[in-house]
KOLTIBA-894923 format. One record per residue (C-alpha): residue number from 1; residue in three letters; y, x, z. Coordinates in nm, 3 decimals, padded with zeros to 5 digits. Each point is the difference from the previous one (the first is absolute). Layout:
% KOLTIBA-894923
[figu NUM; 'Ala'; [Y; X; Z]]
...
//
This chain:
% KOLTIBA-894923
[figu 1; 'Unk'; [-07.080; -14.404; -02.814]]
[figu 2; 'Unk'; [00.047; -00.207; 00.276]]
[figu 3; 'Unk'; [-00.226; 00.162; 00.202]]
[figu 4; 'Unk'; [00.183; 00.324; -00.036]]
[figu 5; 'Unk'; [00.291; -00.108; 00.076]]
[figu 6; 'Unk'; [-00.141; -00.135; 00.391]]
[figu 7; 'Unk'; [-00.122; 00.305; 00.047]]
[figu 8; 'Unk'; [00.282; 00.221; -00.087]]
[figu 9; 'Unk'; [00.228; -00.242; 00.216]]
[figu 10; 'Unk'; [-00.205; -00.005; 00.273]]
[figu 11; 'Unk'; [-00.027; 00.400; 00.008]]
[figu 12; 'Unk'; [00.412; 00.015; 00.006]]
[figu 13; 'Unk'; [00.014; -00.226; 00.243]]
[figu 14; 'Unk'; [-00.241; 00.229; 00.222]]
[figu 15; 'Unk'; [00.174; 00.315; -00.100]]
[figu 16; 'Unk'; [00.328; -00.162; 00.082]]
[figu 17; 'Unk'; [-00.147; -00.082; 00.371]]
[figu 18; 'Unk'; [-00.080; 00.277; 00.048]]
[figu 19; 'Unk'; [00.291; 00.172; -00.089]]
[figu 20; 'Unk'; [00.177; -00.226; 00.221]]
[figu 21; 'Unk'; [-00.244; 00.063; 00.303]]
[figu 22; 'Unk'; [00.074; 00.354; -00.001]]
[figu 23; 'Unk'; [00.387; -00.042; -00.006]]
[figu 24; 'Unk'; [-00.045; -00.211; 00.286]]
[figu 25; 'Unk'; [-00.199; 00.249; 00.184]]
[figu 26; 'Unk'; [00.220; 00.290; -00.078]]
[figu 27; 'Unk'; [00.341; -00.229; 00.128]]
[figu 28; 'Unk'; [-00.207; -00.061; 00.296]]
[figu 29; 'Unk'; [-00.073; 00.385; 00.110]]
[figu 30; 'Unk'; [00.406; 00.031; -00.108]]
[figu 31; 'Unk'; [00.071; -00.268; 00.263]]
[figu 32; 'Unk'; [-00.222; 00.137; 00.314]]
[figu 33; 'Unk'; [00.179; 00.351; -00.042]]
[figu 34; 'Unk'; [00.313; -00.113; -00.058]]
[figu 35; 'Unk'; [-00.042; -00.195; 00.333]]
[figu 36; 'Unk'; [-00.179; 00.276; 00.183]]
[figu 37; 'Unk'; [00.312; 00.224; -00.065]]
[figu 38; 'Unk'; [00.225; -00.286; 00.136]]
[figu 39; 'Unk'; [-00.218; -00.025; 00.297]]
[figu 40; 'Unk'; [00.097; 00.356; 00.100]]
[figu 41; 'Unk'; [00.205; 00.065; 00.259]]
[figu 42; 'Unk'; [00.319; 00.244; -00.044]]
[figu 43; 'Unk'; [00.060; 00.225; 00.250]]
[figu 44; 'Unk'; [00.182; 00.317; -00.046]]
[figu 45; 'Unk'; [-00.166; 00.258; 00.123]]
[figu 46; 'Unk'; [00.150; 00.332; 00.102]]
[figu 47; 'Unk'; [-00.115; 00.294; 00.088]]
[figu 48; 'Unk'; [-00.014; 00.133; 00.430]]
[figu 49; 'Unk'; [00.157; 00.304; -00.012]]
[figu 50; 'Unk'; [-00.007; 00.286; 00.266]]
[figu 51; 'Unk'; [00.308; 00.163; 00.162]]
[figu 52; 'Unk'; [00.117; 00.153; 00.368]]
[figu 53; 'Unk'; [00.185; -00.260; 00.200]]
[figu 54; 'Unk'; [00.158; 00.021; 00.345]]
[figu 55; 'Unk'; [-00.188; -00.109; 00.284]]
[figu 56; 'Unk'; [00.108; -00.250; 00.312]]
[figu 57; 'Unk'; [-00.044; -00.038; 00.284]]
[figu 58; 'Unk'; [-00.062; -00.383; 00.064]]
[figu 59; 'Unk'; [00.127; -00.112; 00.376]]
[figu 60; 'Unk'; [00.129; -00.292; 00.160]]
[figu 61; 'Unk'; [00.325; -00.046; 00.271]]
[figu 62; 'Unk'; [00.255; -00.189; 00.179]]
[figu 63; 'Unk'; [00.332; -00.007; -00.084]]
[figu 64; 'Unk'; [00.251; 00.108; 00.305]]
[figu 65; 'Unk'; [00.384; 00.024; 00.062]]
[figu 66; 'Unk'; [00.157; 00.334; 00.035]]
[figu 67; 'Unk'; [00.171; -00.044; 00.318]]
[figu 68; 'Unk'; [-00.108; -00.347; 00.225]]
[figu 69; 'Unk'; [00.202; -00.025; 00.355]]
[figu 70; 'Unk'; [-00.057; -00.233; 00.288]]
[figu 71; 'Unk'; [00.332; -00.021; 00.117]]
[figu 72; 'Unk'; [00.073; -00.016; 00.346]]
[figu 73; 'Unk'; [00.317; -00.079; 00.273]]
[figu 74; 'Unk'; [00.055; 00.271; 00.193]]
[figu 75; 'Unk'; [00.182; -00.211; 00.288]]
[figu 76; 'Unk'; [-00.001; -00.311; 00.109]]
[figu 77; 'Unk'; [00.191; -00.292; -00.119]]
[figu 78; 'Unk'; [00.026; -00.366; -00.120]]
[figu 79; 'Unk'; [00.005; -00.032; -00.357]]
[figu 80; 'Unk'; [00.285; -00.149; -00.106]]
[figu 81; 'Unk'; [-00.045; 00.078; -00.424]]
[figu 82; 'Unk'; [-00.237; 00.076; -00.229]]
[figu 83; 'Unk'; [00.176; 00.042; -00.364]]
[figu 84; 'Unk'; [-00.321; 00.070; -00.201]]
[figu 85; 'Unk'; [-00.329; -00.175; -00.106]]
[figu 86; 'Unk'; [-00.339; 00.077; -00.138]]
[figu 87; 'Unk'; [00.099; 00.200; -00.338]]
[figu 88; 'Unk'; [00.364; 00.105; 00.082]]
[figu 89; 'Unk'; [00.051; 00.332; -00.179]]
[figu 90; 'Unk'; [00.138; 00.213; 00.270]]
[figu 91; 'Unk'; [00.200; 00.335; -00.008]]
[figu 92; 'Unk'; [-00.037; 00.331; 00.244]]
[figu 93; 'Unk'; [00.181; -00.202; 00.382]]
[figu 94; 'Unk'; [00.053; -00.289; -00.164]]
[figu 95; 'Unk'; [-00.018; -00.302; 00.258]]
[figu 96; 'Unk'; [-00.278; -00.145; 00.082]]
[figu 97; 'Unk'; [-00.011; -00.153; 00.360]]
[figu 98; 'Unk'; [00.338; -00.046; 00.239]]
[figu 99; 'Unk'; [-00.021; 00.002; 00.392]]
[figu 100; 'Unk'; [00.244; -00.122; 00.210]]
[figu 101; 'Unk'; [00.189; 00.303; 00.142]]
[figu 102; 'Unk'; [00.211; -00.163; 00.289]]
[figu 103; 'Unk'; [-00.231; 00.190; 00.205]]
[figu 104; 'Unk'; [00.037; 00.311; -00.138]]
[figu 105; 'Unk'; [00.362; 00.013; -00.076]]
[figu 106; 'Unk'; [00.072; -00.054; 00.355]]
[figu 107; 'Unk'; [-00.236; 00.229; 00.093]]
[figu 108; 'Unk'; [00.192; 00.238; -00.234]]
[figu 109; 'Unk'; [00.313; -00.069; 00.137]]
[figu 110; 'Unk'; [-00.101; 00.107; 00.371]]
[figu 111; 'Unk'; [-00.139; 00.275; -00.098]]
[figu 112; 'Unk'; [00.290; 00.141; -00.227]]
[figu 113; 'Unk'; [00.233; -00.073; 00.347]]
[figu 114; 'Unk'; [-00.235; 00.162; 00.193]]
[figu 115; 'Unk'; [00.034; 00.345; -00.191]]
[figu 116; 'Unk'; [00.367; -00.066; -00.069]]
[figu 117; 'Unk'; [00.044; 00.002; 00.361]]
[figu 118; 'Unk'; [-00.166; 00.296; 00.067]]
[figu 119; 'Unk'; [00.142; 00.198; -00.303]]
[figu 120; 'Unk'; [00.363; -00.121; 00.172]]
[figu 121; 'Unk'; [-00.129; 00.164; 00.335]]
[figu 122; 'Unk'; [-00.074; 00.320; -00.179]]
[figu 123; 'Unk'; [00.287; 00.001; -00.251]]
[figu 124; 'Unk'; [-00.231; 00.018; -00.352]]
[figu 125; 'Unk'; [00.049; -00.223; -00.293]]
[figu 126; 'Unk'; [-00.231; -00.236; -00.095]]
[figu 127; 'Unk'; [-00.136; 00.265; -00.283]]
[figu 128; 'Unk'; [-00.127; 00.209; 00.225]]
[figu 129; 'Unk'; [00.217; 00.317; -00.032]]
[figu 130; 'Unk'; [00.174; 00.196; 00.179]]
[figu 131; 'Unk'; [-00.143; -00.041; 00.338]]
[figu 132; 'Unk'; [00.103; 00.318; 00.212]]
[figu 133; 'Unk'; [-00.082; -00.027; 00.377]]
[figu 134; 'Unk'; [00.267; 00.186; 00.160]]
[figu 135; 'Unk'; [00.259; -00.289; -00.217]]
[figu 136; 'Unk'; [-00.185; -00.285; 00.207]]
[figu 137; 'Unk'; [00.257; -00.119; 00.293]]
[figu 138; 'Unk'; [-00.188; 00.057; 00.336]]
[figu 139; 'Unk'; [-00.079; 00.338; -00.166]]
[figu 140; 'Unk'; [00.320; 00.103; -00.077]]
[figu 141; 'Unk'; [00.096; -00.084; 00.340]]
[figu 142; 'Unk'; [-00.249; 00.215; 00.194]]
[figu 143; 'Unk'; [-00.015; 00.265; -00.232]]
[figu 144; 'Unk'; [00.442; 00.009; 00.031]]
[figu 145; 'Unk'; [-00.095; -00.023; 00.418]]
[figu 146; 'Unk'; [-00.227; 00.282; -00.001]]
[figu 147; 'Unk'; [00.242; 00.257; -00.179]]
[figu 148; 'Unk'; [00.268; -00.107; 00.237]]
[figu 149; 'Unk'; [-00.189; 00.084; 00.275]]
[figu 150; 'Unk'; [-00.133; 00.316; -00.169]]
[figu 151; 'Unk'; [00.328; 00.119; -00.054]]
[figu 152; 'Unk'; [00.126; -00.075; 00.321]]
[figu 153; 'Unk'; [-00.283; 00.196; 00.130]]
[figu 154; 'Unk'; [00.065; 00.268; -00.186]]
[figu 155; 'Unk'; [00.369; 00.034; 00.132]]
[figu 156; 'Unk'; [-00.168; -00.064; 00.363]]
[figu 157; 'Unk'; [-00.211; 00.287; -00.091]]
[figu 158; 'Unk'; [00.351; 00.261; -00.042]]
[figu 159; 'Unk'; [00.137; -00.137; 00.320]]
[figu 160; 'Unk'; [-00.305; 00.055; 00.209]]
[figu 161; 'Unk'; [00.005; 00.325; -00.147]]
[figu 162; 'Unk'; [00.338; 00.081; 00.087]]
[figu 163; 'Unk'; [-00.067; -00.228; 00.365]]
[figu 164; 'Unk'; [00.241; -00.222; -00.068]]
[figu 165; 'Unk'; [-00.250; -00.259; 00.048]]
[figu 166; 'Unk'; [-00.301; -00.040; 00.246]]
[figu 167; 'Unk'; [-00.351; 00.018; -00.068]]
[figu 168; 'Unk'; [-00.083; -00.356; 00.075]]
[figu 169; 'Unk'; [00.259; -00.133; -00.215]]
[figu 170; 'Unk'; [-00.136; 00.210; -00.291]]
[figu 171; 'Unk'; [-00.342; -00.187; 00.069]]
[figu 172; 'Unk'; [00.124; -00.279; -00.020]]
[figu 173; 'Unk'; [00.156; 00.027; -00.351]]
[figu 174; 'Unk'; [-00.396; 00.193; -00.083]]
[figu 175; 'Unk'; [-00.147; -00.346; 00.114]]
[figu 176; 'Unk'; [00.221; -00.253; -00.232]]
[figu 177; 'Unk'; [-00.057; 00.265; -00.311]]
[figu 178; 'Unk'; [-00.383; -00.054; 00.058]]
[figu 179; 'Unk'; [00.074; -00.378; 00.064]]
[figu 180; 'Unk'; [00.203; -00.052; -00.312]]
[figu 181; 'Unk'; [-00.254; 00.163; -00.192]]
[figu 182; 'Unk'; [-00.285; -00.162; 00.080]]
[figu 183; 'Unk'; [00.226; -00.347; -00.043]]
[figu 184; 'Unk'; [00.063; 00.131; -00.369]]
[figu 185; 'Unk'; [-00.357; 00.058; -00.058]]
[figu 186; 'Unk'; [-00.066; -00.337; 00.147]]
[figu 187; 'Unk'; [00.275; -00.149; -00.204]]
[figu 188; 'Unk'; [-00.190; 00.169; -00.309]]
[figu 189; 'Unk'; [-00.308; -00.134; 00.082]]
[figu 190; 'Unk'; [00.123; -00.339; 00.054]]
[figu 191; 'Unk'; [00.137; 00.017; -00.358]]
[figu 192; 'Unk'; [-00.319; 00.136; -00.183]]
[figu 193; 'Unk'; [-00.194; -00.268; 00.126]]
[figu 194; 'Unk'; [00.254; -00.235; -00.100]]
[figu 195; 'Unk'; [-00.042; 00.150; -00.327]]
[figu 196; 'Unk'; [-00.385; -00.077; -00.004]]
[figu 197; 'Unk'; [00.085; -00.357; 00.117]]
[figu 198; 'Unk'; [00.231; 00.021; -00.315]]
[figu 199; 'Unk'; [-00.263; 00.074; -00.254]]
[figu 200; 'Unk'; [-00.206; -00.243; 00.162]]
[figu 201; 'Unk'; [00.228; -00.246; -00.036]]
[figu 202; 'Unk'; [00.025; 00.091; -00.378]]
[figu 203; 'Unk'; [-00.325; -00.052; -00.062]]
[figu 204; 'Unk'; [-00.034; -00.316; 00.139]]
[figu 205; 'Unk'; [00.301; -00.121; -00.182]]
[figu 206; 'Unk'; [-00.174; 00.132; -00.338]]
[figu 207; 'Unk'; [-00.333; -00.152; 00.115]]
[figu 208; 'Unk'; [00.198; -00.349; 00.038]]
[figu 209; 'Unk'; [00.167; 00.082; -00.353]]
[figu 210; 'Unk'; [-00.377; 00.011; -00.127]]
[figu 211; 'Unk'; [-00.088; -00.295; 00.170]]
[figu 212; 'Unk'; [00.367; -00.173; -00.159]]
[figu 213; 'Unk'; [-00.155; 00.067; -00.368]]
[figu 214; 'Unk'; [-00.347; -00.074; 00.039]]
[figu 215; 'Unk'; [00.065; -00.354; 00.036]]
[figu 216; 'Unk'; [00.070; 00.025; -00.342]]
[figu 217; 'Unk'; [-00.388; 00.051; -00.146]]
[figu 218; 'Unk'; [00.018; 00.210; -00.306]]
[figu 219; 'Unk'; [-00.201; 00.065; -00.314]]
[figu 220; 'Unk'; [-00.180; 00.376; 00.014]]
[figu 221; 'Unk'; [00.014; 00.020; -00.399]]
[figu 222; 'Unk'; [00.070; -00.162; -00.280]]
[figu 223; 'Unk'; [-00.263; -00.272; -00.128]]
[figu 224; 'Unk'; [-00.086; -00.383; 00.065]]
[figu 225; 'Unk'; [-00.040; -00.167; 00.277]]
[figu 226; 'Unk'; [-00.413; -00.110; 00.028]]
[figu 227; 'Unk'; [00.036; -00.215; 00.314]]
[figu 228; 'Unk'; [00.292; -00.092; 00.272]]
[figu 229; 'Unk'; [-00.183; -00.085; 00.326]]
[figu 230; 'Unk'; [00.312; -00.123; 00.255]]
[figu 231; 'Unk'; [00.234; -00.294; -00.093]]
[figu 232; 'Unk'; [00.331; -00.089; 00.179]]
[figu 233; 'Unk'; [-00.034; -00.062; 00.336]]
[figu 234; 'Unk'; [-00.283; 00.212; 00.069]]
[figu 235; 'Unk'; [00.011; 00.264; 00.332]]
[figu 236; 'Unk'; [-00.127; 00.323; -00.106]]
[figu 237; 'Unk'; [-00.057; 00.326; 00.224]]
[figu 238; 'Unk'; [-00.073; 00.339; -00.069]]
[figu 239; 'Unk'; [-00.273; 00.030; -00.239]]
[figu 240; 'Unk'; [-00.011; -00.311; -00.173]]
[figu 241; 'Unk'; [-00.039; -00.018; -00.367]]
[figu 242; 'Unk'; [00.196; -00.200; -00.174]]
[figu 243; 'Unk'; [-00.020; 00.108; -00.402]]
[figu 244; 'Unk'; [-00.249; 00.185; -00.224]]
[figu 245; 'Unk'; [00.155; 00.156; -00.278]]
[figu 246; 'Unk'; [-00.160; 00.154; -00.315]]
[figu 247; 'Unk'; [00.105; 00.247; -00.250]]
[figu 248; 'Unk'; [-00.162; -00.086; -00.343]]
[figu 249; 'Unk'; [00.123; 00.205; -00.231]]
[figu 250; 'Unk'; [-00.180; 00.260; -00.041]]
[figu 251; 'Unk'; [-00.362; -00.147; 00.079]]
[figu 252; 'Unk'; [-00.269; 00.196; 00.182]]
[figu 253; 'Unk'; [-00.370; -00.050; -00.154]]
[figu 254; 'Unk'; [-00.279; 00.113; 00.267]]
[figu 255; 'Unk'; [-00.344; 00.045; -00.191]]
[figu 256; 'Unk'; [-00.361; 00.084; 00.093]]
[figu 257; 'Unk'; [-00.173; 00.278; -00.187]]
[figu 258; 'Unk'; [-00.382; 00.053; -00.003]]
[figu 259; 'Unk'; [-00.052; 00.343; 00.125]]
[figu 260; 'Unk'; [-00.161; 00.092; -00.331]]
[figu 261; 'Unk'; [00.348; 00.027; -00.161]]
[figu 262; 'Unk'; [00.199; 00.166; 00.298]]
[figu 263; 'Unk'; [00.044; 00.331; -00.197]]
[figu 264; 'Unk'; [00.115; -00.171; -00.262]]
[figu 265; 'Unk'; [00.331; -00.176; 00.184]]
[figu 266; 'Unk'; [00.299; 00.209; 00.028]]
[figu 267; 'Unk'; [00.372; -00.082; 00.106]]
[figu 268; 'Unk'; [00.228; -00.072; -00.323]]
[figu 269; 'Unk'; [-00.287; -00.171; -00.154]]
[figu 270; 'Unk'; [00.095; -00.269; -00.223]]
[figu 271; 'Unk'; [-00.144; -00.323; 00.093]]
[figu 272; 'Unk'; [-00.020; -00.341; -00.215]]
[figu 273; 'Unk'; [-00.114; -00.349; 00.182]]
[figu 274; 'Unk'; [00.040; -00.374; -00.049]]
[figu 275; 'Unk'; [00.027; -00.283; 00.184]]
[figu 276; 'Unk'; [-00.177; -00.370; -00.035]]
[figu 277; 'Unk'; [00.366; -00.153; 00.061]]
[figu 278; 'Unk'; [00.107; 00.181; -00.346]]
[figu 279; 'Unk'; [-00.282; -00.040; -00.231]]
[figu 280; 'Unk'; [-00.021; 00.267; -00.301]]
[figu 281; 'Unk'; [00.313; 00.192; 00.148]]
[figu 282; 'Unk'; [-00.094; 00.428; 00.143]]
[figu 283; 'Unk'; [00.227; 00.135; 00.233]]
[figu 284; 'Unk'; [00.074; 00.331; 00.079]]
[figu 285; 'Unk'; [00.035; 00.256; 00.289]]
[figu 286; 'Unk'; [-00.086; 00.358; 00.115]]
[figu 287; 'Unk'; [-00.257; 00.140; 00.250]]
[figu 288; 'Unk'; [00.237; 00.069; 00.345]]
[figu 289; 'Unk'; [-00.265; 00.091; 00.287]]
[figu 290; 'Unk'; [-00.294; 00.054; 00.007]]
[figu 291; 'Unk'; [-00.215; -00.016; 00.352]]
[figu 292; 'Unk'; [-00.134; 00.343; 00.100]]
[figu 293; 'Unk'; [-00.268; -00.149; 00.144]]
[figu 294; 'Unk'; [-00.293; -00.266; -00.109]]
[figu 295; 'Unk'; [-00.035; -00.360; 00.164]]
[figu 296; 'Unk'; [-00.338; 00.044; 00.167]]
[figu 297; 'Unk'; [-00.117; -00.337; -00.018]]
[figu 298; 'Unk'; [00.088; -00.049; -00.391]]
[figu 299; 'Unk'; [-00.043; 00.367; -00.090]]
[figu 300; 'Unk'; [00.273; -00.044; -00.221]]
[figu 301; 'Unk'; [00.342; 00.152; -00.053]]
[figu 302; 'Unk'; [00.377; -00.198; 00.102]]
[figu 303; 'Unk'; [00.219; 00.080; -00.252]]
[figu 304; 'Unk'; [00.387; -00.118; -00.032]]
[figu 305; 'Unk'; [00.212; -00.031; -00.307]]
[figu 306; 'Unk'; [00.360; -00.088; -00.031]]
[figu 307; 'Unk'; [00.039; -00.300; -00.285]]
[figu 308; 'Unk'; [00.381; -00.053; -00.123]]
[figu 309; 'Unk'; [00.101; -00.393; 00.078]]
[figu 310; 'Unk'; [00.302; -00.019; -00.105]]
[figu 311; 'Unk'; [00.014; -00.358; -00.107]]
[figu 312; 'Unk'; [-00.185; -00.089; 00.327]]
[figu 313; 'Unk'; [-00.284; -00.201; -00.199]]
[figu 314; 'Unk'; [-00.268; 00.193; 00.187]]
[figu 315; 'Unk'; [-00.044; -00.181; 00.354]]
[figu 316; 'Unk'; [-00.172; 00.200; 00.299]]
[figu 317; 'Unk'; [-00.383; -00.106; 00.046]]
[figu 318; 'Unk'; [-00.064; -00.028; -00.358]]
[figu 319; 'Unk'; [-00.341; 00.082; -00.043]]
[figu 320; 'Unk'; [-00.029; 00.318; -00.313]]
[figu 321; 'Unk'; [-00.255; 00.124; -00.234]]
[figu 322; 'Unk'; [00.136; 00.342; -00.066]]
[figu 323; 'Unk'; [-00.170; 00.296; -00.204]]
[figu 324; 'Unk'; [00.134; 00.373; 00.061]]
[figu 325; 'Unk'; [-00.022; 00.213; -00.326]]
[figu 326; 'Unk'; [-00.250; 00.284; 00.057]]
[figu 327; 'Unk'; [00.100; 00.407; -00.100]]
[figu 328; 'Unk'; [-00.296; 00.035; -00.233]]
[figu 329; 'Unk'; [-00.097; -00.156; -00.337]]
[figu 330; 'Unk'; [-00.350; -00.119; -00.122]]
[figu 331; 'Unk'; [-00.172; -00.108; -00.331]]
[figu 332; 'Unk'; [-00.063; -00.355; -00.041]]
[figu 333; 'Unk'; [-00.158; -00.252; -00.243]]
[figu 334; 'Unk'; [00.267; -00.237; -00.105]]
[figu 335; 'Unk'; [00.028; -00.328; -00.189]]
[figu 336; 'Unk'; [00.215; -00.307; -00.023]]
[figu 337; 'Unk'; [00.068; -00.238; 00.311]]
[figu 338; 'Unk'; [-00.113; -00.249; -00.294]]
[figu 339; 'Unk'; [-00.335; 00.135; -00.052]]
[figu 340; 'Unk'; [-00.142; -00.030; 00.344]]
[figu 341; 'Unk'; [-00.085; -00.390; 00.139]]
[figu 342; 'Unk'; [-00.078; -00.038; 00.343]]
[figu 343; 'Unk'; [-00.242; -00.240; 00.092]]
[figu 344; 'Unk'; [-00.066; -00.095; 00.418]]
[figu 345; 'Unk'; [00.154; 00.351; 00.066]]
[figu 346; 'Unk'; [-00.235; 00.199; -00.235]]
[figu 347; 'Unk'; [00.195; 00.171; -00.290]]
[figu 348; 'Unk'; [-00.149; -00.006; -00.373]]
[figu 349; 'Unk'; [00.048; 00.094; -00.305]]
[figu 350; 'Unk'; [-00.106; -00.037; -00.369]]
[figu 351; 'Unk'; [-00.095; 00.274; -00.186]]
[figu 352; 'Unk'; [-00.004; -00.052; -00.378]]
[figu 353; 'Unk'; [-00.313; 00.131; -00.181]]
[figu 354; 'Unk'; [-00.012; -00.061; -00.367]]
[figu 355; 'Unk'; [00.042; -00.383; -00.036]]
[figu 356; 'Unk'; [-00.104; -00.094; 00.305]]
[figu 357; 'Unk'; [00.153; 00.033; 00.379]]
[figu 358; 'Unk'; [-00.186; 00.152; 00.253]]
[figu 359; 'Unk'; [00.132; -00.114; 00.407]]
[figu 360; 'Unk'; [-00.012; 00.260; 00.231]]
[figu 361; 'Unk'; [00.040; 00.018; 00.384]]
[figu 362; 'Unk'; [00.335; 00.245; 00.097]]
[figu 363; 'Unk'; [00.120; 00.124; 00.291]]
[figu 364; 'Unk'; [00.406; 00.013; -00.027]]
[figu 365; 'Unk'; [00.177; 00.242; 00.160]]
[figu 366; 'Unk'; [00.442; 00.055; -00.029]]
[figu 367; 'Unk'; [00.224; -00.193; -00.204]]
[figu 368; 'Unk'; [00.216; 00.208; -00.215]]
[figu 369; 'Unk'; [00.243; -00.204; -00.201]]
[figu 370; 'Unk'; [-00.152; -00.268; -00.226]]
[figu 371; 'Unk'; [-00.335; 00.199; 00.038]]
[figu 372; 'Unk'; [-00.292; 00.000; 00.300]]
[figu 373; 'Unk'; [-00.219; 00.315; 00.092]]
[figu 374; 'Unk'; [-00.395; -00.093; -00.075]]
[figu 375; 'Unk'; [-00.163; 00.251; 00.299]]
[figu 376; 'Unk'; [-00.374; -00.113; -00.134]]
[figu 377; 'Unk'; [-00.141; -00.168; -00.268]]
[figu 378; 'Unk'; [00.201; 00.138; -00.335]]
[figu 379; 'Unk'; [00.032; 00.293; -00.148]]
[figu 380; 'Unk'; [00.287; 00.111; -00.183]]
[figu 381; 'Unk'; [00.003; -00.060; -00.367]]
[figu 382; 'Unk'; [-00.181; -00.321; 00.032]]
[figu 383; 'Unk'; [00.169; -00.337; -00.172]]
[figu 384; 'Unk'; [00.071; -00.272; 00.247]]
[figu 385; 'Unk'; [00.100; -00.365; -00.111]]
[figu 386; 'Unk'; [00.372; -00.075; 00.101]]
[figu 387; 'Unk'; [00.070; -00.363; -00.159]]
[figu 388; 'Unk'; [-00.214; -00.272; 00.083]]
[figu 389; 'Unk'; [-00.182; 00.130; 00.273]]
[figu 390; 'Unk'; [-00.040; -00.313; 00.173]]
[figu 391; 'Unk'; [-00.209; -00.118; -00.279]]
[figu 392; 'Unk'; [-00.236; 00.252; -00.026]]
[figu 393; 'Unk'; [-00.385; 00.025; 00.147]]
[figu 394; 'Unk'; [-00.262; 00.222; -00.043]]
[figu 395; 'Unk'; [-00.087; 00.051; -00.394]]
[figu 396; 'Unk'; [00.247; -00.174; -00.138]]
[figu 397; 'Unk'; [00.115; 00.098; -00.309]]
[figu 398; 'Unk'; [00.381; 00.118; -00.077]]
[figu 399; 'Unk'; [00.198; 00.163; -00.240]]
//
């Protein structure tokens, strides 16, 4: 009996090990897959899709003030203010630059008695009006002397008729008609070139009135002033700049476009661009002129384009990265700005196949929204990975 009894113990204690081996072996298989699915790597993949999208134009520019004026005294002067500084915001003849105009006020003043003098000699008023040469004195005068002596000729002329008179006395009256003519046309002459003197004088009085107000140097338009160039005390002639002033609002943008994409640029274009000083931020403008002819040694295109600044954050000489909106629409392979990782300037992408995620080499192309063109390497329809993507290599295996 007791024999039995070992050997039926020692054949439940094998079963039993057994048993237990293979429940161990089974929790162990369990295990490994339940850690191969954590292992996976999640990664949302979506689908590139296909559709037409506007094309641009990609270019690059200088930003440039509408309207930029060296401005310059026209006469000569000692400076005796300057009421504006680098930034003053300056209206259409606002002050700039003042001259000292003792010079030119007295030179005013002589010539305004000068033609008041003459005026008084011919018997005008200062306006101008009403000159008549036959009212000027000495040409009254002669012109009242020679029809005296024409009438008295005349009367000479009955007498000798009826010889009441002699023949040389009736010459003698001829001679003083012919002499007091020729004094009234002298007299007339006298006064017309009076006249001219007159006019002369007139415009040398206006010439000094131009000289009395361009002491004062004035703003051309409306803008801010970039630069003043004299200070007090400074001697200026003729010529000599003494403020540059800027309009800034609107901005001009001058861009270079390859000759490839000339018939493509139109005026009234829009045009969108941005600037490193305003990171993230698109501005906005509209094709103006466009050169009729090609720079030779670029073979490219100079395009302009007015850009609204009406808060004056744009500065001229900003450098711009603008892109003008082409006519004409094209299909394109799209997917999420997400899905593509750039790596030392070479674009990829992984593509999920199954379980596993398969990197490809892309070309990119236009960014539309949230989403970038793939020009090569995708088709459309194919799953790309767009969480995680840093994490991913070659193989790897996602879900």
């Amino acid at each position: 009996m007791s024999r039995l009894f070992i050997r039926a113990a020692l054949f439940t204690l094998v079963t039993a090990g057994a048993l237990l081996s293979s429940a161990c072996s089974a929790g162990d298989a369990r295990t490994k897959d339940s850690s191969a699915a954590a292992l996976a790597i999640a990664v949302s993949p979506v689908a590139a899709t296909e559709q037409p999208i506007a094309r641009f134009i990609r270019v690059t520019g200088t930003l440039t003030a509408e309207e930029q004026a060296d401005v310059a005294a026209e006469t000569s002067g000692r400076v005796i203010a300057t009421p504006v500084e680098r930034g003053t915001a300056v209206a259409p003849g606002a002050e700039l630059v003042k001259l000292s105009p003792v010079e030119t006020e007295a030179s005013l003043k002589e010539a305004e008695a000068n033609a008041a003098q003459i005026e008084a000699r011919l018997a005008v008023t200062a306006a101008g009006s009403g000159y008549d040469v036959n009212k000027v004195p000495e040409v009254a005068n002669a012109r009242a002397n020679f029809a005296l002596a024409t009438s008295e000729f005349a009367r000479i002329e009955k007498l000798l008729a009826e010889r009441v008179v002699s023949q040389s006395e009736h010459d003698q009256r001829k001679t003083q008609v012919e002499a007091s003519r020729q004094q009234y046309e002298s007299a007339k002459n006298a006064a017309e070139q009076q006249y001219q003197a007159l006019q002369g004088s007139r415009a040398r009085v206006t010439l000094a009135r131009k000289a009395l107000a361009d002491t004062t140097v004035r703003a051309p338009f409306a803008g801010l002033v970039a630069e003043r160039l004299v200070s007090t005390g400074d001697y200026v002639t003729r010529g000599t700049k003494v403020a540059r002033v800027v309009r800034i609002t609107p901005l001009r943008i001058e861009l270079t476009v390859p000759e490839q994409f000339v018939a493509s640029v139109n005026v009234g274009q829009p045009v969108s661009f941005s600037v490193d000083a305003f990171p993230g931020r698109i501005f906005d403008g509209n094709v103006r002129y466009v050169s009729p002819a090609l720079r030779a040694e670029q073979r490219a295109l100079t395009i302009e384009a007015v850009v609204p600044n009406s808060n004056a954050e744009l500065k001229p000489g900003m450098f711009a990265t603008a892109r003008i909106e082409q006519n004409t629409k094209e299909p394109a392979v799209l997917v999420p700005a997400a899905a593509v990782r750039v790596v030392s300037g070479t674009g990829r992408v992984f593509v999920v196949a199954g379980d596993r995620a398969e990197e490809r080499i892309v070309t990119t192309g236009q960014t539309i929204d949230s989403r970038v063109e793939i020009v090569t390497g995708l088709k459309a329809g194919e799953r790309v990975a767009t969480a995680n993507v840093t994490q991913l290599v070659d193989g790897i295996k996602v879900r």
